[in-house]
N, C-alpha and C positions, 0 to 999 in steps of 0.2 A: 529597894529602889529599882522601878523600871529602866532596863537600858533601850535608849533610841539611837538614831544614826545622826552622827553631825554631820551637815552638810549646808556648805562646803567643810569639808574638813581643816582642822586646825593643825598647820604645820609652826612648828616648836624650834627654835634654835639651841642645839645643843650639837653634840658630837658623838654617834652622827643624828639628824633631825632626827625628830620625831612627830608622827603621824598618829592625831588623835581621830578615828573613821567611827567611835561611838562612846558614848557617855560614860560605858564601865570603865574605858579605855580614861577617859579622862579622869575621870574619880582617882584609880590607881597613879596618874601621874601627880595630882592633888594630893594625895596623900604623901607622896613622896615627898615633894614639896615641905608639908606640916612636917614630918619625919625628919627632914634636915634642918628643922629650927629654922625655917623661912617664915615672915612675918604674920600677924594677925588675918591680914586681908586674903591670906591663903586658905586659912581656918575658914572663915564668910562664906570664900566661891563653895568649900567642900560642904557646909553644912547646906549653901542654898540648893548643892544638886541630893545631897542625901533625904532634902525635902519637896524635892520633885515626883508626881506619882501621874503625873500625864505627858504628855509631849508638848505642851503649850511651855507649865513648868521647869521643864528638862531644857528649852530653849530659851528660857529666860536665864540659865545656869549658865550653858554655852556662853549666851551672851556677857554676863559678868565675864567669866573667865576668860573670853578672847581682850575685853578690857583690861585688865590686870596682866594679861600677858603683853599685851600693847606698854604698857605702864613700863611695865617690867622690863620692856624692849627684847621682849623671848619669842615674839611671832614672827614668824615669815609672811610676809606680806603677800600675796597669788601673783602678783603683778610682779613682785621679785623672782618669786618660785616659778614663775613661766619663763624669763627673760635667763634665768640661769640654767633652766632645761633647752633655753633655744641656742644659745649661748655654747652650751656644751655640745648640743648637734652639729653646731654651726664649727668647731675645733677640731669635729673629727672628719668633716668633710673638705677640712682645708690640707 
């Protein structure tokens, strides 16, 4: 499988985030995923990027899997992930 760059990148709710900046990068958190007996729909996103072999394909991947992360309630939204980096500037200048 070709790796390409996600962009915007995919930020993950976990402890602490995670930051997926390209494809291998998400495959191996996929995996991880299937590995912990997480559901079918896990298996779906891994197989649709293990059958990506362009950047079109690879982007149709991303796309599943920011869905199923949504689903899942594991994405960080940008619009949160900005609001909490400004958030956080804003605490230390008080």
């Amino acid at each position: 499988m070709p790796d390409f760059p996600i962009d915007p990148e995919l930020r993950i709710r976990a402890s602490p985030p995670i930051v997926l900046h390209r494809t291998i990068e998400a495959v191996g958190f996929i995996r991880q995923q299937v590995m912990s007996g997480a559901d079918r729909a896990w298996e779906d996103v891994l197989e649709s990027f293990e059958a990506a072999v362009d950047e079109w394909s690879a982007m149709e991947a991303v796309v599943h899997l920011e869905l199923l992360l949504e689903a899942e309630d594991l994405l960080i939204e940008k619009s949160t992930a900005r609001a909490a980096r400004s958030g956080h500037g804003q605490s230390r200048a008080a």
